[in-house]
N, C-alpha and C positions, 0 to 999 in steps of 0.2 A: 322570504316571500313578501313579508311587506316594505320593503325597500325597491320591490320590482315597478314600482309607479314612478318614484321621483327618478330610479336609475333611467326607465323609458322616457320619461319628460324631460333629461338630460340628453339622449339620446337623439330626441326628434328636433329638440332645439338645434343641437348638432347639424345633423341629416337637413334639414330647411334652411340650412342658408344656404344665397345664392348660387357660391362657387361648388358646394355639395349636389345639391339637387344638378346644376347644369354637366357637372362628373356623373351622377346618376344613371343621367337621360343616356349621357353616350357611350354608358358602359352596355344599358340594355339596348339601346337602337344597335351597336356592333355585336353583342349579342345575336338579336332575332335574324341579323343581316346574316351571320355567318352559318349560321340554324337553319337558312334556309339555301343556302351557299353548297352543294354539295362537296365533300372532300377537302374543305378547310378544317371544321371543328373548333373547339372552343380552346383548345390546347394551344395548338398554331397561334391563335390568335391571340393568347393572356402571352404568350411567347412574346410574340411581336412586339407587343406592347410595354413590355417589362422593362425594359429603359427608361420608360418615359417618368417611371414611377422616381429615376433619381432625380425629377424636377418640381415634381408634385410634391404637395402636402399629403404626409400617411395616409390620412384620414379619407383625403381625394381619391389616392390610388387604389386603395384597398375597397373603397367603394367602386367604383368605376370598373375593376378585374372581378366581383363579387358580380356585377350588373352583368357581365359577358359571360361570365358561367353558368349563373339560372337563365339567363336571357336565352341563350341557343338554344333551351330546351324546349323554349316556346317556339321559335324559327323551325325548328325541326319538322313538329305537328303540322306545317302549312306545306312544306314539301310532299311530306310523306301521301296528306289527304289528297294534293293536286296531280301531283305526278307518279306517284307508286318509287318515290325515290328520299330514302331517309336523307336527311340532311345532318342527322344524327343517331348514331349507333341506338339509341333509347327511342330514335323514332321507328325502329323497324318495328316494331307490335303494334303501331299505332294504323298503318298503312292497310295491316290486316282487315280492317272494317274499314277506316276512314277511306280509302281509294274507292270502294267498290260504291259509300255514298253518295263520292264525288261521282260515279259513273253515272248512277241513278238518279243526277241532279240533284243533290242533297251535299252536295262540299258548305254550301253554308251554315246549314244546323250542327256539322262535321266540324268546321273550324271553330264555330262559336261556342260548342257544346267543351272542344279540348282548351279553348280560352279561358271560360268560365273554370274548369275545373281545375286546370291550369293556376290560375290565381288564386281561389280557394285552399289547396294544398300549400305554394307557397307562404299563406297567409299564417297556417295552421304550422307547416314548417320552422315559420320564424319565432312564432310562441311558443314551441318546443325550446330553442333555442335560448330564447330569453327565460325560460322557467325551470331549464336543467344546466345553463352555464353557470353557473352560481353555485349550487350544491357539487357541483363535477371539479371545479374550478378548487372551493374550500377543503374536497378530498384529495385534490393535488400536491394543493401548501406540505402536504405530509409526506410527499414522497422526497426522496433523496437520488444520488446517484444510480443504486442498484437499481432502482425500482424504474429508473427512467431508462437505461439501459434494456432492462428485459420489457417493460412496454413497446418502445424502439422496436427493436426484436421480434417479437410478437407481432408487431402492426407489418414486419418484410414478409414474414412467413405466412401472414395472413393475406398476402396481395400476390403471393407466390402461389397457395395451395387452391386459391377463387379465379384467379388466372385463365385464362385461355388455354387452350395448348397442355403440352407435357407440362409435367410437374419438377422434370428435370431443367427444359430449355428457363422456367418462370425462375427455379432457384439461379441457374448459371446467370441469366437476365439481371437479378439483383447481386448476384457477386462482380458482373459486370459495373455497376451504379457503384459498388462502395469501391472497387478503384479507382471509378474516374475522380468521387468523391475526397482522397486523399492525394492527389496529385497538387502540388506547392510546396509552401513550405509550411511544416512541423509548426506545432504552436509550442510546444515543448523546446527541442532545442535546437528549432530555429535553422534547419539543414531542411535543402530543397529535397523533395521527393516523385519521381517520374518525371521530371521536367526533359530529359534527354538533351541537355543544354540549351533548351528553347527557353530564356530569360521571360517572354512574355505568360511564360506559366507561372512563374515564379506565385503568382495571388490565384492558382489552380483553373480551373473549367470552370467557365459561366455555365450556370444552370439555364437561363436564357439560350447559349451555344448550344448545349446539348436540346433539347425540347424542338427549337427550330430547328433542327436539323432530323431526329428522328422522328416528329411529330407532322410538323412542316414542308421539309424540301422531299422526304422518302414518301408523302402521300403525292405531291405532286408529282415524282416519279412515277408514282404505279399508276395515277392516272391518266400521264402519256400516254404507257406502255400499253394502256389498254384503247380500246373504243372512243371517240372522242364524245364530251358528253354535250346532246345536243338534241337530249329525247324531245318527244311530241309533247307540247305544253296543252294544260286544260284549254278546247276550245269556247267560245264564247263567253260572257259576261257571268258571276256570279250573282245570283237575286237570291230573296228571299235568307236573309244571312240570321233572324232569329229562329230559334227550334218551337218548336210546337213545345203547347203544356206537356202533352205526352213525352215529349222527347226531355223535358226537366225532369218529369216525374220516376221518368225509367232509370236520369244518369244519377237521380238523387242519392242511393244507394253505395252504388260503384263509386262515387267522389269519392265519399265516405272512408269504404274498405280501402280505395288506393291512397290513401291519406294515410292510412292506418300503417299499409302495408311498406310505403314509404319512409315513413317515420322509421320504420323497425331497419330496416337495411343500411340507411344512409350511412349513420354513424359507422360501418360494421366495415374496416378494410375492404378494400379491391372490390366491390361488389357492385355497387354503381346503378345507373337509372334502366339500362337493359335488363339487370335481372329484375328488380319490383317489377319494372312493369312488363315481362314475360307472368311474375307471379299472381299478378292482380291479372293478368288475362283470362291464365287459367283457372283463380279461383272464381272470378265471372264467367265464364263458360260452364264450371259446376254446377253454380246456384242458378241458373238459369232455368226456365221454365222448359224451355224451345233450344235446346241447344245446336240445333239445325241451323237456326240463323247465321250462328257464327260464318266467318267467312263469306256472308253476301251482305254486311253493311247492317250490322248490330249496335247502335249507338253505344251503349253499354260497353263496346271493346275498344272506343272509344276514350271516353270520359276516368275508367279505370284506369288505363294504363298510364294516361296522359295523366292524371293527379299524382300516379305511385310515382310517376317520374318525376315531377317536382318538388315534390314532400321528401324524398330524397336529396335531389338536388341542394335542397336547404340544410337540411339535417348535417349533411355532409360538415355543415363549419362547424358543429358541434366539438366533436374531439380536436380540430386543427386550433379553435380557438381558445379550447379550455385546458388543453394537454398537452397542446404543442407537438400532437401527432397527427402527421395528416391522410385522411383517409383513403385519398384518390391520388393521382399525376397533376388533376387541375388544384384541388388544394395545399399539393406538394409547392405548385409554382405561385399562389396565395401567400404560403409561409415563406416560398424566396422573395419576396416583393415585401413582406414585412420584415425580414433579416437585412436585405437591403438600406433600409430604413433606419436601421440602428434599432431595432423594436424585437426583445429576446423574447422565444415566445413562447410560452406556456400559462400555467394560473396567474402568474404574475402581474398581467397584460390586465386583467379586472380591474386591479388595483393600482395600480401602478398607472396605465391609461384607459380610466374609463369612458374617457370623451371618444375614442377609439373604438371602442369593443361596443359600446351603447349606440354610439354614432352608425356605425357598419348595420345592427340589428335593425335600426330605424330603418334604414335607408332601402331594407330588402323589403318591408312592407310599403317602400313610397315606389321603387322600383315593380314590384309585380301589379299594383294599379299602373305604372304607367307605360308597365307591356299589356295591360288587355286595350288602352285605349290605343296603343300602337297598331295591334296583332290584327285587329278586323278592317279600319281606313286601310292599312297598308296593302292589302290583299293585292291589290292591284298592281301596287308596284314590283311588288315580289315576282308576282308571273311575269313581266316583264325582263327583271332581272335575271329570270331565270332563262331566259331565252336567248341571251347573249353566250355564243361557245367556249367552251373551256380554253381553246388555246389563246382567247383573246386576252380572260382573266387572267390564266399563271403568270407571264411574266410583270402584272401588275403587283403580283402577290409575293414573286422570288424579290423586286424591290425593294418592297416595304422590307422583307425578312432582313436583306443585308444592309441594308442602310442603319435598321436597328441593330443590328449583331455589330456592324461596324462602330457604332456609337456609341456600346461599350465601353471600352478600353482606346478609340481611336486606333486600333492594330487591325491589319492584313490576315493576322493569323488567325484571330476569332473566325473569320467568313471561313477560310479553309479550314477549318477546324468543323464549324457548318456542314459544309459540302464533305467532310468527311466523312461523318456523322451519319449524315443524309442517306448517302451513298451505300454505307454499311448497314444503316437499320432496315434498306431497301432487298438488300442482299438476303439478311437474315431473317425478316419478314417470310420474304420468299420458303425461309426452311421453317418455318413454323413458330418465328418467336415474336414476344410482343412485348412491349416497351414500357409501359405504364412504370411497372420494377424497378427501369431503372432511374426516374427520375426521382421515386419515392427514398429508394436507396441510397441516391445523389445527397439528399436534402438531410438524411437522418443518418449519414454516414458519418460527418466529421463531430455532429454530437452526440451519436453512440461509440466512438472514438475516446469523444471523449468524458463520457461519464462510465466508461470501461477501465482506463487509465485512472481517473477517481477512483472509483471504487476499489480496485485493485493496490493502492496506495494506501487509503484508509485501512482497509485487511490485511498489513501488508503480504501484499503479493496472493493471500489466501482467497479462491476463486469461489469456495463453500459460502462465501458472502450472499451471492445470489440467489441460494435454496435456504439460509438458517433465518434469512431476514422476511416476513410471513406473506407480506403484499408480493414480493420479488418473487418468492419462491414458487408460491403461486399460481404467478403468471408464467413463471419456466417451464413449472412443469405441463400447465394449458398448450404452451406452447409445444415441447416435446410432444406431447398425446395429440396435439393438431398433425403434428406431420408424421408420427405413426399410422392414422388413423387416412393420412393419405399415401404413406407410402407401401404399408405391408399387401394393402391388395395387389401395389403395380410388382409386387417381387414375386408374389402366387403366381410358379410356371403351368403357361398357357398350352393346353392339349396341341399336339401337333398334327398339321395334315394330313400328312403322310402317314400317321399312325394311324387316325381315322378311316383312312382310305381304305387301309389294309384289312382294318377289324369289319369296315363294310364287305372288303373282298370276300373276307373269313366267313360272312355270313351268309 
């Protein structure tokens, strides 16, 4: 703990220089942009961008992809309150109260209030961060192969079982991820694997490939296929954009709890800024005096859900950056842009580069000031932005996507590889599956690969490694009783119909 000053004074020395801070600005400026962008996301877009990082300094890139990830979360809140239209999945609970202010002439105390609260979390995020990386990190130094193996593990089964959807499609989802994950060649001995004589496989599937394509090209699919989007923008000017004392006083509270409640989730697989801040809704609707309000513009449902989703949002780099496990899909594609780099990641990363890991921390406390001084000027622009129709934007957006995927490897085959991708996650969407799984699986496939093949070397061959060694075993068994615990009710046979029907007749 008391190394935590001169580590942060290393850190912001880092973060303030020039070429830092100007990465900063336009990781959070394409952040808010895409936040308030419907049907891009923050995915697509650290996607896009992931090439650029083999030109950039680390330090650059990992700031600048950190700034677009918390930044959407703020983009999102300005959609959600103008038009009844999230701009991010974490902004649906917000829309709940903040739309109905914007109706009653109140989107300014509404934006301001999810700014404020907005940065506050982030703030309190980032000092989580810097006050548990350190202890989390020097419990690491002690793990070994098994133990990073069943962490691994644990962290698929955790993003599998908080999933979306079947508990089946989320498992098949990630056994989907560890094959694309093992496609090249063998580090061992050196024989291609899945390549189907396609030589340009030979160095496997960009993680980049995949992300743009199910994340990227299968949303602007479905957005064709549907309605073109082209809703009725707020009309007239916004005024009055500070809240009333009252309107501080009430969100004082809720910051607070969704701070809290942020905090608690971020770290925790698959779970993401949706669920806090559905949690921080409803625990503000409990404690509420008037629970009536809710649903006609309750600042309160507001300001909670909007901090639980930041404080989250932050949190999130916690385990990617200390464990070298990553929490989400967007911090999955975080640690490919730091493996890109040459940068192994795990406790290591502390010590090893602390100009890196200090530098990044600073740089979210220079960034979330320099999205509230963005988030209320821009207002304006936004709605404008918003007003331009989807078919204009996608093929600006299909572009950029291949131009980057082409930039790769300089091959043909990455794009179709893309459009394959695209195509199939659009399909399977369709049947009720979702993707997150498999990016996370992509990532921590070829190094639970291979600290599986370690392990099993060291013991030779003896698999009881994993339950005799006490951290490992541990976490296996957490692991088994997680997906017991989700799979024994789905096997409890469900009363049928027709039997019902009958015992009705009987009666």
């Amino acid at each position: 703990m008391a190394d935590i000053f001169p580590n942060l004074a290393l850190g912001f020395s880092v973060a303030l220089t020039l070429e830092n801070l100007l990465y900063c600005f336009i990781g959070v400026f394409l952040g808010t942009l895409i936040g308030v962008l419907p049907g891009i996301g923050p995915l697509a877009t650290m996607s896009m961008l992931l090439p650029l990082t083999f030109v950039l300094p680390p330090v650059a890139a990992l700031i600048m992809l950190a700034g677009i990830y918390y930044g959407s979360d703020y983009g999102g809140s300005t959609t959600a309150i103008l038009v009844n239209l999230p701009g991010e999945g974490s902004s649906v609970v917000t829309l709940l109260e903040g739309h109905p202010m914007a109706q009653q002439g109140r989107a300014g105390p509404a934006l301001a209030i999810a700014a404020i609260g907005s940065f506050i979390a982030g703030c309190v995020g980032t000092l989580l961060i810097a006050l548990l990386g350190p202890p989390l990190a020097n419990a690491a130094l002690n793990f070994n192969s098994p133990e990073y193996f069943a962490l691994m593990l644990m962290a698929l089964v955790c993003a599998s079982v908080v999933g979306s959807g079947s508990l089946l499609k989320s498992l098949g989802m990630v056994v989907v991820g560890l094959l694309i994950g093992i496609v090249g060649t063998d580090v061992n001995s050196g024989r291609l694997r899945f390549t189907f004589g396609v030589d340009e496989l030979s160095d496997g599937i960009g993680i980049p490939v995949v992300a743009m394509g199910v994340f990227g090209l299968a949303e602007i699919i479905r957005n064709l296929s549907g309605p073109e989007m082209t809703q009725t923008i707020l009309k007239g000017k916004i005024k009055g954009l500070m809240p009333r004392w009252q309107d501080f006083k009430i969100s004082f509270g809720p910051i607070l709890r969704g701070c809290s409640i942020g905090a608690v989730f971020g770290p925790l697989p698959g779970l993401g800024g949706t669920m806090s801040a559905f949690t921080s809704y409803m625990a503000e609707k409990k404690l509420a005096k008037d629970p009536s309000r809710f649903g006609k513009g309750a600042i309160e449902g507001v300001a909670g859900p909007e901090s639980a989703n930041n404080a989250c949002a932050q949190t999130t780099f916690i385990p990617m950056l200390t464990l070298g496990v990553p929490p989400s899909a967007s911090m999955a594609i975080m640690l490919g842009a730091m493996m890109i780099q040459g940068i192994i990641p795990g406790p290591q990363v502390m010590t090893s580069r602390p100009e890196l890991f200090w530098g990044l921390i600073a740089s979210m406390w220079i960034g979330n000031l320099m999205l509230v001084l963005l988030n209320l000027p821009l207002i304006g622009i936004w709605v404008k932005l918003l007003q331009v129709p989807y078919r204009l934007l996608f093929p600006i957006i299909m572009s950029f996507m291949a131009i980057g995927v082409y930039s790769l490897n300089t091959t043909g085959v990455d794009v179709l590889l893309m459009a394959f991708f695209g195509f199939a996650a659009y399909i399977l969407a369709r049947l009720g599956c979702s993707f997150p799984q498999v990016i996370l699986a992509m990532v921590l496939g070829p190094a639970m690969e291979e600290n599986l093949r370690r392990s099993l070397q060291l013991s030779d061959g003896d698999p009881s490694v994993f339950f005799t060694r006490p951290i490992s075993g541990a976490i296996m068994i957490a692991t088994g009783a997680l997906l017991l615990l989700f799979i024994v009710p789905a096997l409890r046979p469900r009363p049928r119909k027709d039997s019902a029907l009958g015992s009705e007749a009987r009666v």
